[in-house]
N, C-alpha and C positions, 0 to 999 in steps of 0.2 A: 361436513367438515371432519367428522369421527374416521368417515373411512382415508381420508389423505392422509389424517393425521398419524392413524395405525398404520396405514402404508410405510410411514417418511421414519417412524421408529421401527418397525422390521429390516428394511431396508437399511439402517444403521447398525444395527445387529447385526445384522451378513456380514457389513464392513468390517465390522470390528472383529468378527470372528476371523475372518480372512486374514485382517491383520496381526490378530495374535497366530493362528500359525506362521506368516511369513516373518514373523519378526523373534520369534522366540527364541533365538540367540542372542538378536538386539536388546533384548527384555533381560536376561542374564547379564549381559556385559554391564548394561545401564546400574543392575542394581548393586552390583559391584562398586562404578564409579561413586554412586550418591552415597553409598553404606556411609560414608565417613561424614555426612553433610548430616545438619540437629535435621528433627523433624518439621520444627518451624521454615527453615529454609528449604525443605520441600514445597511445605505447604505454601509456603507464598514465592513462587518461581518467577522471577521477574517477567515483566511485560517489554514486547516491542512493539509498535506500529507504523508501518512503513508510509502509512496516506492517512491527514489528521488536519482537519479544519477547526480545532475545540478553539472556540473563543472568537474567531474570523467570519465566521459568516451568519449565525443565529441567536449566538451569546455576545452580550458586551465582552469584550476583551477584560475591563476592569471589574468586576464583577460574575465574571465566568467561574471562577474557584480553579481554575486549571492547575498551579502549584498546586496546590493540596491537593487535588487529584492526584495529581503526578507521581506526591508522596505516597500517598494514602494508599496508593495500589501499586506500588512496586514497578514504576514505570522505567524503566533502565533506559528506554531511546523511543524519542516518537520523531519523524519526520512531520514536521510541521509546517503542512504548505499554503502557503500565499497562491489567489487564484490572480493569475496573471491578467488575467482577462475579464475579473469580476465584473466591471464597471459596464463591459458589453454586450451582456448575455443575463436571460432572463429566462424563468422556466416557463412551460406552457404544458398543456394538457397533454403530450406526448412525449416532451422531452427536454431537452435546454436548447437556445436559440439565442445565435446573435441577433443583435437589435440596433445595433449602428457601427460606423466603423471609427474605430479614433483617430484624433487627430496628430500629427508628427510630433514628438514628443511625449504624448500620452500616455503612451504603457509606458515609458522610461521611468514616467513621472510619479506613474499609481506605482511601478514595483517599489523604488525608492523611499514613498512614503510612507507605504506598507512595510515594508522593510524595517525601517524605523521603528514603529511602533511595536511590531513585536520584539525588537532586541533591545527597547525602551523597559518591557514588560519581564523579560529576563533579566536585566540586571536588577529592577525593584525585588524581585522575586527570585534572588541569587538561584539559578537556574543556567546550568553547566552546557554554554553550547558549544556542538560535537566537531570538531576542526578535524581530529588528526587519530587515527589505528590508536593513538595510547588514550586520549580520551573515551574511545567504544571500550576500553579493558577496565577502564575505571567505573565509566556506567554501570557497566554489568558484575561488576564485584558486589560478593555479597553486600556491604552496607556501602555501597555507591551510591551517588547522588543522582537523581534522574537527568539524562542527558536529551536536549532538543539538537535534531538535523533541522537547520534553517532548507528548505525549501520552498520548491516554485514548479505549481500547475501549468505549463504553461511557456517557455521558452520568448514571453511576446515581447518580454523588457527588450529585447534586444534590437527590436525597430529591421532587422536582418543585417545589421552590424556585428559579424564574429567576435570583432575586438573587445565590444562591450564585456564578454563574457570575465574578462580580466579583471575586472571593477566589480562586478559579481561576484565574486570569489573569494577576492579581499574583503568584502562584507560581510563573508562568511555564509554565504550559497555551498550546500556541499550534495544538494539533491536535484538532482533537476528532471521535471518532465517535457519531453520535446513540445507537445500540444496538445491543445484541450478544446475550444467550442468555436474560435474563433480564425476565420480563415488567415494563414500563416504561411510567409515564404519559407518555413520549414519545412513543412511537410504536411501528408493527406492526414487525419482523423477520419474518424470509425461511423462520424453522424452527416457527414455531406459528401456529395459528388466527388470525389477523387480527381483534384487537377494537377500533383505533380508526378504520378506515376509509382509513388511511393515517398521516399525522402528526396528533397533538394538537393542540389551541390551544398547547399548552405547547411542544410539536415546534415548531410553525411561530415560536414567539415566537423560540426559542432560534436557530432559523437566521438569522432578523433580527440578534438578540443578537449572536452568533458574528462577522457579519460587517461589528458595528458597531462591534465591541469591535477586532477584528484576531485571530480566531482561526479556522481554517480550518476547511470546513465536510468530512465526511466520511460517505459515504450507504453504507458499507458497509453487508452486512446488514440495509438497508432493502428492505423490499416495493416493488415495483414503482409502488404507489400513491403510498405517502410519497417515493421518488425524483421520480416526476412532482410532486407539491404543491412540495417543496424548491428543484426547478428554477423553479418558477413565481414562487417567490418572490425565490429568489438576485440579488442582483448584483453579486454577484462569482464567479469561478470554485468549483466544490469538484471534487468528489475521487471517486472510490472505490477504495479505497485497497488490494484484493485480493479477491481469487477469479479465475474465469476468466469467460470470455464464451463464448457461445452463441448460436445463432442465434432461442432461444426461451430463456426467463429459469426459472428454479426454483420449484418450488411446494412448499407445508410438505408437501403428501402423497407427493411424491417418497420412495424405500424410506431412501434414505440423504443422509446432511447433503451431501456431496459434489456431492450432486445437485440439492437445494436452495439450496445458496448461487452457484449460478450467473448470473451478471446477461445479460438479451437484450443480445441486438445493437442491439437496435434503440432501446432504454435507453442502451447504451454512447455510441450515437451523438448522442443527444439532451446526456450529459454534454459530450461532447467539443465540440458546437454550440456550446454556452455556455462554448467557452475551457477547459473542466475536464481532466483525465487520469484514465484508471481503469489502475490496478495490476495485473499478474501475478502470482499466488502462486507458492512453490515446493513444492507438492504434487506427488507423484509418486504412480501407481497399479501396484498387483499385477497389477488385473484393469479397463483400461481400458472406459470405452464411448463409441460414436460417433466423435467426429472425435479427442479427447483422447487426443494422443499420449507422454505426459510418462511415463515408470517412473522408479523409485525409482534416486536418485542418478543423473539423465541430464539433466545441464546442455546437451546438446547438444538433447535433447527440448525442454526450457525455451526453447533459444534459437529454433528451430523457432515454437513459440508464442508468442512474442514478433512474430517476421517475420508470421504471420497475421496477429496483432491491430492491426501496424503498419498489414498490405495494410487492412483492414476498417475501421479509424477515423481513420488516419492519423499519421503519425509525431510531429506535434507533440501528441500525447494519450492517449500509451502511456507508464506506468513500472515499474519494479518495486515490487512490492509482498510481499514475500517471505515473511509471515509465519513466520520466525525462531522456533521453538521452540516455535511454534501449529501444525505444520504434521503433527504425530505422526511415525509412526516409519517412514512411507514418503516423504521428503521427497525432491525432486529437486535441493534447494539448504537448507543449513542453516544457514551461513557464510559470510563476504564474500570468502573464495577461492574458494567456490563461485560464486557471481554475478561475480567476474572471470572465472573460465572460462566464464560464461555470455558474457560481454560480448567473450574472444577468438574464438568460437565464430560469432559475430555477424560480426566484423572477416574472419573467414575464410569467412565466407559471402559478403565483399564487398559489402555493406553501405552505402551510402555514409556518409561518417565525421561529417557533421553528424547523419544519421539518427543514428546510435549514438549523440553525444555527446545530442542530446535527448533518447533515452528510458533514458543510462544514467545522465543527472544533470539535463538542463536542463530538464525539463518539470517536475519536482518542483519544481525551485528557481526558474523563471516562476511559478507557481499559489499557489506558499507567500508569493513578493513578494506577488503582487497581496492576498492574504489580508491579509499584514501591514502593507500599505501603507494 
């Protein structure tokens, strides 16, 4: 383990040197802007997280401490997503796997009631959620209150009825992922056979929808095809909102999910062309491979892969994406003190501090205006 380990901290070294020569005007201009900010408000630079299960899927909801978290660590925006499809899929020694198919009405019924509860749990927990461009300017002011995007893993509420999406919206859906585990007349994911060729008619309608309406578009878990048609269509920024990047993207016959849900480089890049950001997860591994340097509980790992994806796409289209409670039992961040020691981990790799404040809040909170605007 000694020699990966000194491997995966050389190799972040290079990073960072790279990136302080290519940025050292960035690093001036930056220390310019903040000169006038106290030191405190350096030091605790607001948080965003673009993919966020805390409290949904491992913790009791009432009993998770989430508020105070939220507080506690300078959370300015978390996308907080409801798995659409929870009730049908179940993990197995390789991956996640549907397990039965629902009945009509179904998923209407779990988003709805899910739904419920978590906007049950923000108003006990006066807990600011995010509708409109002047809400994300409030979040992230210095003593703004922490701001949740209601979202949804998953597109499944909608039964393949577009209209649904309207009633969605009005309940204050402002994030949406097109699909996640369970087979969907939307469109193909990243972990089975490919049967629509990429996105649907009903995919492609919805991503017009999405961005007609003000709700942000999110190509997580999309095949490489439906990411290319989405992009084609978009005009406005979207998202992918977690896993990691690669220099070559995932295929469903990959042995394991880990392996498959990896997005290319070369995809990442085409996101970020059109103004977007792709997310980092906080997954950590036993038994790494290739370049994937992250073990379990090693925020120092994470920040390392942060600094690549930065050098690789550029700093304005890098954020966290942490999958919070999705991420099983090997996570390398599971908690928002955890992605603060990610974010001082960063600060002491020297970094420059506009870099950091972009991919540790402002790129979320650019991509989500534009969405909502």
């Amino acid at each position: 383990m000694a020699g990966p380990l000194k491997a995966g901290a050389a190799r972040g070294s290079r990073l960072v040197a790279s990136m302080r020569r290519r940025h050292w005007l960035q690093a001036a201009v930056s220390a310019a802007l903040v000169g006038s900010r106290s030191v405190d408000a350096q030091m605790r630079i607001p948080l965003a997280d673009m993919h966020s299960h805390y409290g949904l899927i491992t913790r009791s909801l009432a009993g998770s401490g989430l508020a105070d978290e939220l507080r506690s660590q300078h959370v300015a925006l978390m996308a907080w997503k409801l798995v659409a499809d929870g009730r049908w899929i179940h993990a197995t020694a390789t991956g996640i796997e549907q397990v039965s198919v629902p009945e009509p009405g179904a998923l209407a019924a779990h988003f709805a009631a899910t739904l419920g509860r978590m906007k049950a749990y923000l108003r006990e927990h006066q807990l600011k959620t995010v509708l409109s461009a002047a809400d994300v300017d409030a979040c992230i002011a210095a003593d703004g209150t922490p701001g949740v995007v209601l979202a949804s893993e998953g597109a499944d509420f909608l039964e393949g009825q577009l209209s649904r999406l309207d009633a969605a919206h009005a309940q204050g859906l402002r994030h949406l992922q097109l699909v996640h585990y369970i087979r969907t007349p939307v469109g193909d994911f990243q972990t089975k056979v490919p049967e629509h060729g990429g996105l649907s008619a009903l995919g492609k309608g919805l991503v017009e929808a999405c961005q007609a309406k003000g709700i942000l578009v999110d190509l997580a878990h999309s095949t490489g095809d439906a990411v290319e048609q989405a992009l084609q269509i978009a005009r406005r920024p979207v998202v992918w909102s977690h896993s990691w990047v690669d220099r070559v993207g995932g295929r469903f016959v990959d042995p394991v999910g880990f392996l498959q849900r990896r997005l290319s480089l070369d995809l990442a890049r085409k996101i970020a062309g059109q103004g977007g950001v792709v997310g980092l997860w906080g997954l950590g591994l036993t038994n790494p491979r290739d370049r994937w340097s992250v073990r379990p509980r090693d925020t120092r790992g994470y920040a390392n892969e942060i600094a690549q994806l930065i050098d690789w796409i550029g700093r304005d289209h890098v954020a966290f994406g942490t999958d919070i409670e999705g991420v099983g039992p090997n996570w390398s961040v599971n908690d928002y003190a955890g992605v603060r020691a990610v974010v001082d981990h960063l600060q002491d790799m020297k970094l420059p501090s506009e870099t950091i404040q972009r991919v540790a809040y402002g790129n979320y909170a650019r991509v989500l205006k534009a969405a909502l605007g």
